[in-house]
GUKEMAR-473531 format. One record per residue: x, y, z of N, C-alpha, C, O, CB in turn. Coordinates in pm, whole numbers, padded with zeros to 5 digits, always signed. Glycine has a CB too. Example, Ala and Ser with C-alpha at 12.3 -4.5 7.8 and 13.67 -1.06 7.14 Angstrom:
% residues 2
+01319-00569+00780+01230-00450+00780+01320-00330+00780+01424-00332+00846+01131-00447+00905
+01285-00225+00708+01367-00106+00714+01290+00003+00787+01341+00114+00804+01408-00060+00572
% end
This chain:
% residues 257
-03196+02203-04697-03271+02204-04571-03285+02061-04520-03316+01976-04603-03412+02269-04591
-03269+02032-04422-03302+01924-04349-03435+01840-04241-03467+01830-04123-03215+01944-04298
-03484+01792-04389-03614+01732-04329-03633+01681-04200-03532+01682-04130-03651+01634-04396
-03754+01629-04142-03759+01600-04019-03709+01500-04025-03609+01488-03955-03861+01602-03956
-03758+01357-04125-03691+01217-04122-03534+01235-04088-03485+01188-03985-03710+01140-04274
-03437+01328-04214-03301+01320-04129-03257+01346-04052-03142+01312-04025-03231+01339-04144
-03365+01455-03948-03306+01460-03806-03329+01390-03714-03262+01388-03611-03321+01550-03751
-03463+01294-03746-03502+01155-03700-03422+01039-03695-03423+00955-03604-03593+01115-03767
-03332+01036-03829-03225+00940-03826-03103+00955-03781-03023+00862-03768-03206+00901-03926
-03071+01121-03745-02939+01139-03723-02941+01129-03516-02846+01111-03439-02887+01315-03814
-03079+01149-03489-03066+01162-03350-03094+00959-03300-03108+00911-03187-03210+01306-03285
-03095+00915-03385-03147+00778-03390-03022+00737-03369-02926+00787-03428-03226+00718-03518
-03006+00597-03243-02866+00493-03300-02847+00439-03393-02933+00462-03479-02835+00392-03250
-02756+00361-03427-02748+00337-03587-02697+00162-03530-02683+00115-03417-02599+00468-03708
-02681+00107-03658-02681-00034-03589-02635-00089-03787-02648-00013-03883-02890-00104-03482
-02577-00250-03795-02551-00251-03917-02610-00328-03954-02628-00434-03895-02450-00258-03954
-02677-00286-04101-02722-00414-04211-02640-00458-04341-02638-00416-04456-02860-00376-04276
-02566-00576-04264-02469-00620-04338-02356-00526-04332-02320-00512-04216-02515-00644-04466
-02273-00442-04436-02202-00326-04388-02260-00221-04439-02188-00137-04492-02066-00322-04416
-02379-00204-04436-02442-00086-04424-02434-00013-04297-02370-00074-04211-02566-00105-04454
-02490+00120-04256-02505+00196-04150-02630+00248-04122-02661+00363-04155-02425+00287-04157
-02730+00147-04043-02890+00252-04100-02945+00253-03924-02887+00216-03822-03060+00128-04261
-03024+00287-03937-03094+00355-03815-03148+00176-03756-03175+00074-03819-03256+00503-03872
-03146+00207-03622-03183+00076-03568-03341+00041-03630-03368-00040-03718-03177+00084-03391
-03420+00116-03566-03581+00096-03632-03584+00047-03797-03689+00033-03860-03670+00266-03626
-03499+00032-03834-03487+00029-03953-03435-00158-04009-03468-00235-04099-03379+00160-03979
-03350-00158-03905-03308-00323-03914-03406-00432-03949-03419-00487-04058-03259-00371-03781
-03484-00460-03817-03594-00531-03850-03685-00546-03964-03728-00653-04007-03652-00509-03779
-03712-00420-04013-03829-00413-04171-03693-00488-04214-03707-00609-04196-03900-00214-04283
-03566-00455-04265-03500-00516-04352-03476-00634-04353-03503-00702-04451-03417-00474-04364
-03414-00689-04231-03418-00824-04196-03532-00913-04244-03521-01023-04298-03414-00829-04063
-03637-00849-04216-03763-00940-04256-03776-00949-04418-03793-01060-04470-03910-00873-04191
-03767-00811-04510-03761-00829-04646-03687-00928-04712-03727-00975-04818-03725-00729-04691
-03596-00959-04665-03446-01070-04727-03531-01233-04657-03538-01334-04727-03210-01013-04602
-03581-01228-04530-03625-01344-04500-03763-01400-04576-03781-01521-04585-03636-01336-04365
-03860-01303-04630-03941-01270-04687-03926-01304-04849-04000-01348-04937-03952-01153-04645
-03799-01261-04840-03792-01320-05025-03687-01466-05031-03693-01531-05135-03690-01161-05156
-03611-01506-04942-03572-01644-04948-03635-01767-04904-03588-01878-04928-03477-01647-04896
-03780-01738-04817-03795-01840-04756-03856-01929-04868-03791-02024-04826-03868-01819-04633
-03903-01965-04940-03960-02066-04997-03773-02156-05105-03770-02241-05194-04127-01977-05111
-03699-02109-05060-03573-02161-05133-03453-02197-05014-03354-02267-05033-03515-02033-05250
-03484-02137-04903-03434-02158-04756-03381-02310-04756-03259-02322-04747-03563-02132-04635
-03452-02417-04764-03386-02540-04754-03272-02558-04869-03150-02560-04850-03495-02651-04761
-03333-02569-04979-03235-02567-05098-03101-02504-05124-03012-02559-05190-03295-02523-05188
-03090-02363-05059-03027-02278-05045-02864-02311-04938-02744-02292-04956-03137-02185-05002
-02959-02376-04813-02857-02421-04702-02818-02544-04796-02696-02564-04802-02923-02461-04526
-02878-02611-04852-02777-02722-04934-02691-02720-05021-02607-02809-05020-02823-02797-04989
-02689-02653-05086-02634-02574-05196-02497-02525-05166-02387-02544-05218-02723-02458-05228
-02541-02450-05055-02457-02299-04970-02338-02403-04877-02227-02375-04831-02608-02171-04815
-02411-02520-04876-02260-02582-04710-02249-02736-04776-02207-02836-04717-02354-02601-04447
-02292-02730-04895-02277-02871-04939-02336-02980-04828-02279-03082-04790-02117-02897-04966
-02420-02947-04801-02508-03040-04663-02450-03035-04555-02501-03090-04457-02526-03197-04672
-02349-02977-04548-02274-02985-04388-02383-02918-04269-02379-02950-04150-02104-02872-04385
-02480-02819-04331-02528-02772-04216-02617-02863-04123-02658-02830-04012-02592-02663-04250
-02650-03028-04210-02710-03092-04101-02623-03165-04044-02676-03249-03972-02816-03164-04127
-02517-03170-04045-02426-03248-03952-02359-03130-03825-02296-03166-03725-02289-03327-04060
-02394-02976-03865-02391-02861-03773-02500-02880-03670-02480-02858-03550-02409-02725-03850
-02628-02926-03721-02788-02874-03641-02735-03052-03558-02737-03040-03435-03015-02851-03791
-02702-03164-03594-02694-03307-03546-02629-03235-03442-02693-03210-03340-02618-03440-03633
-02487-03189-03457-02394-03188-03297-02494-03100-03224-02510-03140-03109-02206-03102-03294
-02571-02984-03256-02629-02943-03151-02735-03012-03102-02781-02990-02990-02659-02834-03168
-02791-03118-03199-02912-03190-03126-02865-03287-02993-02931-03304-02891-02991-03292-03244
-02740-03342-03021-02622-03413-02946-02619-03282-02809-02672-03293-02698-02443-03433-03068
-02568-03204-02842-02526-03153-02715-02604-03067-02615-02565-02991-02527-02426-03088-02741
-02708-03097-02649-02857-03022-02620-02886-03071-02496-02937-03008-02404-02989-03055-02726
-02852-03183-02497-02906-03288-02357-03083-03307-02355-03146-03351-02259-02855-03195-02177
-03125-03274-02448-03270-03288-02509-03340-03448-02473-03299-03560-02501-03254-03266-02692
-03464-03402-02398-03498-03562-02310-03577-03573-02338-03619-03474-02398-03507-03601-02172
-03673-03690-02329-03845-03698-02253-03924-03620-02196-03946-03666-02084-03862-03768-02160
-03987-03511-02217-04084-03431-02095-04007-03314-02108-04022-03218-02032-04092-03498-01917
-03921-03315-02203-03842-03192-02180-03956-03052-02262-04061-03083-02318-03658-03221-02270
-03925-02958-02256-03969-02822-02331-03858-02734-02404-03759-02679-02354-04034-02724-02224
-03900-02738-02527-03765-02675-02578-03826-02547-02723-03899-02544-02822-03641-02841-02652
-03746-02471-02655-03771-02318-02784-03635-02272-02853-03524-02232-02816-03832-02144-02692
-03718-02306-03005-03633-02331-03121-03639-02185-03156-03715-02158-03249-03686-02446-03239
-03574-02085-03099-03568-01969-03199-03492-01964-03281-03385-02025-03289-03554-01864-03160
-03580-01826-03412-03540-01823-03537-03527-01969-03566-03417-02013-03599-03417-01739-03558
-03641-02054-03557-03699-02194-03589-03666-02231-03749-03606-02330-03791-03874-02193-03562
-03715-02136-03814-03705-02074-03925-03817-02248-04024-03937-02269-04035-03492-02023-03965
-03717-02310-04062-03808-02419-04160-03797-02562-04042-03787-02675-04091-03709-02458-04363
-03799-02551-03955-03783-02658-03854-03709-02771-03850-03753-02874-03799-03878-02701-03834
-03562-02760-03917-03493-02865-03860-03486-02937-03734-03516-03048-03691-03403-02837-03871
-03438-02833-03692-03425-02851-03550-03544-02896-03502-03559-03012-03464-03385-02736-03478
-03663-02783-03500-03763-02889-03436-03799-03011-03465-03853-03081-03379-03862-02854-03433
-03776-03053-03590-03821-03171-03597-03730-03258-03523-03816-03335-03479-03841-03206-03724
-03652-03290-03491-03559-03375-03430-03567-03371-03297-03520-03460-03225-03435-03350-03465
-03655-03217-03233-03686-03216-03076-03796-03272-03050-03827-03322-02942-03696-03090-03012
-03866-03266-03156-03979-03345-03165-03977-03486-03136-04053-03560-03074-04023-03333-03279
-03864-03503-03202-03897-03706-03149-03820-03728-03039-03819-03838-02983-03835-03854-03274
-03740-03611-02995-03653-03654-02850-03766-03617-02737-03766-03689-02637-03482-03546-02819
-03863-03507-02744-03951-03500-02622-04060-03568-02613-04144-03551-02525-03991-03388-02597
-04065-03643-02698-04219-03731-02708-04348-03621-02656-04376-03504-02631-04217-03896-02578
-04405-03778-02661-04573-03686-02620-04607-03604-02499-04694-03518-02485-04696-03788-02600
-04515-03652-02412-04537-03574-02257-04468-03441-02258-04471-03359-02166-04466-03664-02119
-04380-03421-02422-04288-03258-02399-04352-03189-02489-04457-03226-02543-04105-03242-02436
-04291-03080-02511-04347-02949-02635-04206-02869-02662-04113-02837-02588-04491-02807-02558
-04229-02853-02782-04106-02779-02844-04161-02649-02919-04220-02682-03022-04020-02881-02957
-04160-02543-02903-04166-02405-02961-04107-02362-03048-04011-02298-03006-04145-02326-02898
-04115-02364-03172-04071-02289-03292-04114-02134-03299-04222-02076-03313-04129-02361-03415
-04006-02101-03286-04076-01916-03267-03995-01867-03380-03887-01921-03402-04031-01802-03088
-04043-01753-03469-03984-01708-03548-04022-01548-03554-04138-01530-03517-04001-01789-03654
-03960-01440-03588-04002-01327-03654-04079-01303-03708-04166-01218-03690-03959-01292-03708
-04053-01416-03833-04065-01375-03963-04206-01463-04025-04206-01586-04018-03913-01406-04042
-04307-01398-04078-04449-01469-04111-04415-01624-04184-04441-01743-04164-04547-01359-04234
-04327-01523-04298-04313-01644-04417-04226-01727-04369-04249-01836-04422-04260-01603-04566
-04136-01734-04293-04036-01839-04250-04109-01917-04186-04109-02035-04220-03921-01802-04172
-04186-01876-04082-04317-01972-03974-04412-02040-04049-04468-02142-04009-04424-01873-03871
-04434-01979-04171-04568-02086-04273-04491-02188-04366-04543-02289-04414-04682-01974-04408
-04359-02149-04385-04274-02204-04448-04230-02370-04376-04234-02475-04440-04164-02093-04454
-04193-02358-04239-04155-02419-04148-04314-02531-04079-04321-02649-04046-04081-02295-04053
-04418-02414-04084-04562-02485-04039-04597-02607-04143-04644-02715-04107-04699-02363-04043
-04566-02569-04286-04632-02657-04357-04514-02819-04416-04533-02931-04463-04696-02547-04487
-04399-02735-04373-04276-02857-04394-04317-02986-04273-04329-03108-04287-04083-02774-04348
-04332-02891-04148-04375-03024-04035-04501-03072-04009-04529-03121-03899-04344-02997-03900
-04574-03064-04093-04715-03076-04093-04713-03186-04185-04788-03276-04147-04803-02947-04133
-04642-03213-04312-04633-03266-04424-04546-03414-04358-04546-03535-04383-04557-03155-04543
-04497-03349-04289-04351-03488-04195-04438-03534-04057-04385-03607-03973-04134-03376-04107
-04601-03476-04042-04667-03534-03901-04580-03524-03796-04570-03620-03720-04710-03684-03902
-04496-03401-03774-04426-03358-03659-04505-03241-03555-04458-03173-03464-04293-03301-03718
-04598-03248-03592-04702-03089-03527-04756-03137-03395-04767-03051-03308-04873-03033-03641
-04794-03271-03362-04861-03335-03253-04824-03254-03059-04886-03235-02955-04797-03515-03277
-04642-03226-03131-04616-03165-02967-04539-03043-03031-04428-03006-02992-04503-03280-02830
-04600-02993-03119-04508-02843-03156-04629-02787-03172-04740-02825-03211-04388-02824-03305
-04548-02619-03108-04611-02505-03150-04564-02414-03205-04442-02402-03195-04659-02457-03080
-04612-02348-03257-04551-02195-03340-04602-02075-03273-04696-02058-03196-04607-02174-03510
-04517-02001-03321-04526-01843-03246-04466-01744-03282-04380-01704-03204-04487-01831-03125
-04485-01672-03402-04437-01572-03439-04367-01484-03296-04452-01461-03211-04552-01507-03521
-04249-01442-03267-04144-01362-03185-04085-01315-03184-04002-01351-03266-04094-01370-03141
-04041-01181-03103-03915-01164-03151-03804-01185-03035-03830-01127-02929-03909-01025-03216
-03722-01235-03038-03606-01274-02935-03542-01213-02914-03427-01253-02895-03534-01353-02944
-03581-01037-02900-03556-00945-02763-03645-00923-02667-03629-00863-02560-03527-00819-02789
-03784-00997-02730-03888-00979-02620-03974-01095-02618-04093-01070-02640-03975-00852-02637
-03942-01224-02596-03997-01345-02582-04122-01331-02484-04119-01293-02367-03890-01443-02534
-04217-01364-02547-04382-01406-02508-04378-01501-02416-04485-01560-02408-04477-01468-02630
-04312-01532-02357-04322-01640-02216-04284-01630-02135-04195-01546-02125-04288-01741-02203
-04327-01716-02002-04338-01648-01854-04149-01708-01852-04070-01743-01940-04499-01740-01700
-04142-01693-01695-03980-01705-01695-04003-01861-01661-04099-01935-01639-03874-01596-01565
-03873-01871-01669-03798-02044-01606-03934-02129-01724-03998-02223-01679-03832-02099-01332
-03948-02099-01810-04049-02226-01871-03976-02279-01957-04054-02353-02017-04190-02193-01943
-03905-02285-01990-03817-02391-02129-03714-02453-02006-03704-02403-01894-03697-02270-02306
-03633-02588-02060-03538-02683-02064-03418-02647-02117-03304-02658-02073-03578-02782-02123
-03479-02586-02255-03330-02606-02367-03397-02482-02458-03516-02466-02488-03300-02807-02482
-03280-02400-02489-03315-02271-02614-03195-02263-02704-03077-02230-02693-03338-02096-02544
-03271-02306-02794-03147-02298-02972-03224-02167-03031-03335-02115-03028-03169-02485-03139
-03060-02140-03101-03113-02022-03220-02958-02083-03303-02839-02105-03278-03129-01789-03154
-03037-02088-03393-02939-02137-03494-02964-02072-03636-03060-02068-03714-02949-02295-03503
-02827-02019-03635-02826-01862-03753-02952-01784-03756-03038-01771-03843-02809-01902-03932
-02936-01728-03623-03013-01599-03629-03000-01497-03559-03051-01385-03569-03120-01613-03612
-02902-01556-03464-02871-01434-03360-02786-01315-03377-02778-01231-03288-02816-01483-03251
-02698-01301-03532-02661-01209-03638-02738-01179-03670-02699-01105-03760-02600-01227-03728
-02903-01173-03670-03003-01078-03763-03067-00977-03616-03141-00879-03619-03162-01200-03872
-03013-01037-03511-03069-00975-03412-02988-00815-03390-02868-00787-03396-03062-01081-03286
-03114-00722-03361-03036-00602-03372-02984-00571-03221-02918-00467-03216-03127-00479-03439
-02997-00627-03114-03005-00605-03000-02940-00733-02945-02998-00776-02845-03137-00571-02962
-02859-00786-02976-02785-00956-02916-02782-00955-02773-02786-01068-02724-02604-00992-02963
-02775-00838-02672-02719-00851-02559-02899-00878-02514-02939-00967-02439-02605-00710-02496
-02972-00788-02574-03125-00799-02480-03158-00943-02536-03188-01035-02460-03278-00658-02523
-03150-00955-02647-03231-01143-02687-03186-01236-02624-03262-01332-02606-03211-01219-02836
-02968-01244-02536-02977-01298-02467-03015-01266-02312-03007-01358-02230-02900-01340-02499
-03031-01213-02296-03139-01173-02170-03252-01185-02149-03278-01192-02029-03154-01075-02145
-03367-01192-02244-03469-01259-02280-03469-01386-02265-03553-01422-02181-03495-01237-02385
-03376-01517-02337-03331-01635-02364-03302-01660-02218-03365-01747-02158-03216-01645-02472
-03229-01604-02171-03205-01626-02009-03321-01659-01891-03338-01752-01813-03143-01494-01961
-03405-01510-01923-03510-01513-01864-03599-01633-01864-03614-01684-01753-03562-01420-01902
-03668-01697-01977-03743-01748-01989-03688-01912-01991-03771-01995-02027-03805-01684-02082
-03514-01975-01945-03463-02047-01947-03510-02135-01769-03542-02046-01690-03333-01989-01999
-03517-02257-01711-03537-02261-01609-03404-02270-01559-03320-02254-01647-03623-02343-01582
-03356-02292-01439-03226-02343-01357-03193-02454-01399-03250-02563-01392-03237-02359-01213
-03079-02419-01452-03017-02573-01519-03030-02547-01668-02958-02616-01740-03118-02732-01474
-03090-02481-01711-03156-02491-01842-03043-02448-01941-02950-02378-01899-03293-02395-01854
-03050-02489-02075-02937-02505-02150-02969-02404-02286-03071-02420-02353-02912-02672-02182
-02877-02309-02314-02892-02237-02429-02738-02297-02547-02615-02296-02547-02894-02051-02372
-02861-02346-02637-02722-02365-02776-02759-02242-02903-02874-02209-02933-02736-02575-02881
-02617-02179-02975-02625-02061-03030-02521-02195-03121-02429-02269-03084-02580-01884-02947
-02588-02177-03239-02529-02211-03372-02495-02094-03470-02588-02039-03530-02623-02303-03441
-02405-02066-03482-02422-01943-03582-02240-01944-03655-02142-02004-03611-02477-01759-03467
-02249-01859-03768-02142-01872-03846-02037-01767-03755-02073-01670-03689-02178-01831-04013
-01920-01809-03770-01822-01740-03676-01713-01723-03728-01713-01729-03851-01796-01799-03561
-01564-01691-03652-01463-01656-03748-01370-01792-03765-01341-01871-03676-01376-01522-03694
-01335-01798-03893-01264-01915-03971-01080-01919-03912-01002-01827-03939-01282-01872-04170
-01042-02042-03832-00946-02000-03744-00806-01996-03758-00716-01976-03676-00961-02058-03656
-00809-02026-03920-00684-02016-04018-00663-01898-04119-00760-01880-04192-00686-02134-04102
-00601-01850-04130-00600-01703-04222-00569-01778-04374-00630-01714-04460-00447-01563-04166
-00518-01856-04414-00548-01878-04524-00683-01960-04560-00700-01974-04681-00444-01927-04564
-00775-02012-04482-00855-02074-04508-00992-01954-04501-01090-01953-04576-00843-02199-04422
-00972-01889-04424-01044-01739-04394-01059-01665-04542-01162-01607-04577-00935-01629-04278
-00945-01675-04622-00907-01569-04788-01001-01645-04875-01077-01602-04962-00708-01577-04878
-00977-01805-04822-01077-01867-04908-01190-01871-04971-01227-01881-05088-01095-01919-04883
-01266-01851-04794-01425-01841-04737-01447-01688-04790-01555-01651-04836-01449-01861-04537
-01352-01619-04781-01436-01505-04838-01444-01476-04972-01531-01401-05016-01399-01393-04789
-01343-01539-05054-01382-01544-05194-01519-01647-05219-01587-01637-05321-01247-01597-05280
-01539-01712-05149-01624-01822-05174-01757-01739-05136-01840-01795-05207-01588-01968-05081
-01810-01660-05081-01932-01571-04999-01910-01477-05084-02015-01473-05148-01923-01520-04829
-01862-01424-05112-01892-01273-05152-01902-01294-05331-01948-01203-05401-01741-01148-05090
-01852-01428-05393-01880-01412-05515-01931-01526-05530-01987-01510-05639-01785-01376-05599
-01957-01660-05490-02040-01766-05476-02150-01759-05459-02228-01796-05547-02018-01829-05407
-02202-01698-05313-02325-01689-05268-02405-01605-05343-02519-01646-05360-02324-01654-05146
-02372-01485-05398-02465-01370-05428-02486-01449-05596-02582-01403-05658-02380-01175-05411
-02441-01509-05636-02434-01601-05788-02552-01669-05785-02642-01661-05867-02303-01721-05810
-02547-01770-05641-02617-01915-05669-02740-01817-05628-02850-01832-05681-02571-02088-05562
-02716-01721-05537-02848-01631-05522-02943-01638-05639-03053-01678-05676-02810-01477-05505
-02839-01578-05673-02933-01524-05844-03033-01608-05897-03153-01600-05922-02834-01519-05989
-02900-01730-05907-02963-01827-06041-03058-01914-05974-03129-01984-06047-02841-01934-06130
-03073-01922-05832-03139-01997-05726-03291-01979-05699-03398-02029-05735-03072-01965-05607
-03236-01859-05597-03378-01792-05550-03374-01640-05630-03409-01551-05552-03388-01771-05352
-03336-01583-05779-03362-01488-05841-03339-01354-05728-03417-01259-05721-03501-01516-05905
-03220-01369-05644-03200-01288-05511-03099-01282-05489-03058-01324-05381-03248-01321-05400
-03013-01228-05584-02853-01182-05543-02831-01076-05365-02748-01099-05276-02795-01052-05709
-02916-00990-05368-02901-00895-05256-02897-00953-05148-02804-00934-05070-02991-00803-05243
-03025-01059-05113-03012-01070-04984-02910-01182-04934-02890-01204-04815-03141-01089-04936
-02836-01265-05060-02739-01332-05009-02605-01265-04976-02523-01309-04895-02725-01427-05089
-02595-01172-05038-02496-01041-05007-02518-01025-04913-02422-01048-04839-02496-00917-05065
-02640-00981-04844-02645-00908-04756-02597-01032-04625-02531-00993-04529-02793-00828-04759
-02629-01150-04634-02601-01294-04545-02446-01315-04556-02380-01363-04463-02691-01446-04614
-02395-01279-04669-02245-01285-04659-02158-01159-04581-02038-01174-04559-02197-01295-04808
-02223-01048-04545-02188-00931-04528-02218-00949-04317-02155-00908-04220-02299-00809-04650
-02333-01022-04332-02404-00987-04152-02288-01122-04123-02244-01137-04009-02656-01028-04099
-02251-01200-04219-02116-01293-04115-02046-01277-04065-02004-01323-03959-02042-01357-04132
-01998-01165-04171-01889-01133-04112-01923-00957-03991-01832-00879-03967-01769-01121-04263
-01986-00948-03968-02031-00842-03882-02042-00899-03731-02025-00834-03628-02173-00784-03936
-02082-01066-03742-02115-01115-03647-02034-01141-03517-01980-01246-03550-02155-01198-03691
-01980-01108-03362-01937-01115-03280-01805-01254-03301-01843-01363-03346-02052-01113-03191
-01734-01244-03285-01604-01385-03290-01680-01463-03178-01793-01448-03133-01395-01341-03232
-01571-01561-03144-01595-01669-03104-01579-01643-02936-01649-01715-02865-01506-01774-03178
-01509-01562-02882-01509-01550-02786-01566-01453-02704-01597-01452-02585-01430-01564-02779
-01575-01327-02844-01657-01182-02789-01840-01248-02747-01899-01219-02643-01660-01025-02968
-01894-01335-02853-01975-01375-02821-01964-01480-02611-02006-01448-02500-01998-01443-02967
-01921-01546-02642-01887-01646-02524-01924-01550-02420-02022-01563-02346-01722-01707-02512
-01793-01400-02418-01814-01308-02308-01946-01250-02307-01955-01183-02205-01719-01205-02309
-02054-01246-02377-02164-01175-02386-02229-01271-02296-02264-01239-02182-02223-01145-02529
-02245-01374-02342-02326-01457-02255-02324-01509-02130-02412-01568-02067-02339-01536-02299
-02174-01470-02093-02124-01455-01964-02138-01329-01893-02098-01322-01777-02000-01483-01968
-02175-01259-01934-02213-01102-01907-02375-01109-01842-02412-01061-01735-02207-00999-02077
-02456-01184-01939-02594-01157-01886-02625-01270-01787-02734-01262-01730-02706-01151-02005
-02531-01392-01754-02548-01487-01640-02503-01655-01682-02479-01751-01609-02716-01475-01594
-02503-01643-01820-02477-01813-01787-02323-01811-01759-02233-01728-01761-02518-01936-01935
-02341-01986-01726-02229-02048-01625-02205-02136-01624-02250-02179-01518-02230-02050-01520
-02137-02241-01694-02083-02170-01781-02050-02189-01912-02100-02284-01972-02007-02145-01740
-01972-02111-01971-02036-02115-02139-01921-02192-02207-01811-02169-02156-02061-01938-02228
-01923-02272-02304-01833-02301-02369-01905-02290-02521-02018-02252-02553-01772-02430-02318
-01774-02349-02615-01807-02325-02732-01706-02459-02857-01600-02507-02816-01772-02146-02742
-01750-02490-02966-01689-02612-02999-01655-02527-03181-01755-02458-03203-01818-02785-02973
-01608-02521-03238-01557-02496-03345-01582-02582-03468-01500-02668-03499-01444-02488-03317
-01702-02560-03546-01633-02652-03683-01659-02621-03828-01716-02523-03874-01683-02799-03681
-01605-02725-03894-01554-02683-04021-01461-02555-04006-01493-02465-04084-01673-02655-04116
-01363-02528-03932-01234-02434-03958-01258-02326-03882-01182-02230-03893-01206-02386-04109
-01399-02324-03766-01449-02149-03730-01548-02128-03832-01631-02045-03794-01316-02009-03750
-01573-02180-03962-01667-02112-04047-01826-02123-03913-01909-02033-03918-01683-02219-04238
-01838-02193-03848-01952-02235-03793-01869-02236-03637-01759-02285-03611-02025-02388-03867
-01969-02161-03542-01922-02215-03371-02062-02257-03245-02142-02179-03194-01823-02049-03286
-02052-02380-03228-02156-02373-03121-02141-02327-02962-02059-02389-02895-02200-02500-03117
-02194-02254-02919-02186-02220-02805-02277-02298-02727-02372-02365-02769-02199-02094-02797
-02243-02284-02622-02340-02372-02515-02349-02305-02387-02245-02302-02321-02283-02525-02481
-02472-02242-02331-02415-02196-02190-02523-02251-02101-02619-02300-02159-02393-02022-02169
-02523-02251-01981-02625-02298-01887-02684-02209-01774-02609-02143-01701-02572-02408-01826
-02797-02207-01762-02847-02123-01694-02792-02174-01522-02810-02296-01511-03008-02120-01736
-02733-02116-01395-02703-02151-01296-02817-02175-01215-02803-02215-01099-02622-02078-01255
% end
């Protein structure tokens, strides 16, 4: 017989976690469980995981940000505040930079890292979610999400949201892992994720799954150009995108017209 839940899930869209197949309503609780059990190993983890390359990833986007004086800038999926911290000393005292996150533990995680570094003076926090951003329109300068817009179950509405709340002129950078643009270097990366990552998981943060599950949503994640066209779809104008380390990583850049 068929309970109500499975006719709840079967009349439900379905959407993927990692290469799973589960009901959309369902994404988010999960997403948050995996963010929930890595965040206190989150820094360590990205070091570990890219051999430090990922701050010479978050540098080019601080570079291509065009990030000023007086500027306003929202760091989604903020997560432990790299990024903000570095918007922090580009907007001085007359700007504000927004760290918005989902996720509780990633935001206390991130609150108490920049608090400890006296970066809090022109930052705020804000638990969010970036299909439905808490702010009026045209109020930001500049909007980063850097590796997170693969946890988003809805990419086309978060950038539509991101849009919304962008002013004229205003600049969106998307850091996120993308496709690797050599096929033998591609065979590599995936031996390296699928039996590397879920390892150092283990022995790391005692969390083989949810690095699986981070090696699994990479490769789920939009290419390099399917993305580009998305964001050209909901209005920016126009978008480009810069490639590095091989495609393992792509920044996009688009501008609000």
């Amino acid at each position: 017989m068929t309970n109500s839940t499975d006719k709840q899930q079967q009349s439900e869209q379905m959407t993927h976690f990692g290469y799973q197949s589960i009901p959309e309503s369902q994404k988010s609780k999960k997403v948050a469980e995996v963010f929930h059990s890595v965040a206190t190993k989150y820094d360590i983890m990205n070091d570990l995981m890219s051999g430090g390359i990922h701050r010479l990833w978050k540098r080019f986007t601080i570079e291509l940000s065009g990030v000023r004086s007086g500027n306003k800038v929202l760091d989604i999926a903020g997560g432990t505040g790299d990024l903000t911290r570095q918007f922090s000393k580009l907007v001085g005292s007359t700007g504000e930079v927004v760290l918005a996150d989902i996720n509780s533990s990633m935001l206390s995680v991130g609150r108490d890292k920049l608090t400890d570094k006296g970066c809090i003076y022109n930052v705020r926090f804000v638990q969010a979610d970036a299909e439905n951003l808490p702010f009026a329109d045209e109020t930001f300068d500049c909007v980063t999400i850097a590796f997170g817009l693969r946890n988003v179950t809805h990419k086309d509405q978060a950038l539509s949201s991101i849009f919304r709340v962008l002013k004229s002129g205003g600049r969106l950078l998307v850091l996120e892992f993308s496709k690797p643009t050599n096929q033998l270097f591609s065979k590599v990366y995936d031996s390296y994720s699928f039996a590397f990552l879920p390892l150092m998981g283990k022995l790391i943060a005692n969390d083989s799954e949810s690095y699986k599950y981070l090696a699994e949503s990479i490769r789920m994640h939009p290419d390099q150009e399917t993305l580009k066209a998305m964001m050209q779809t909901v209005g920016f104008h126009p978008v480009t995108y810069h490639n590095m380390t091989g495609g393992i990583v792509a920044l996009h850049k688009g501008i609000k017209p």
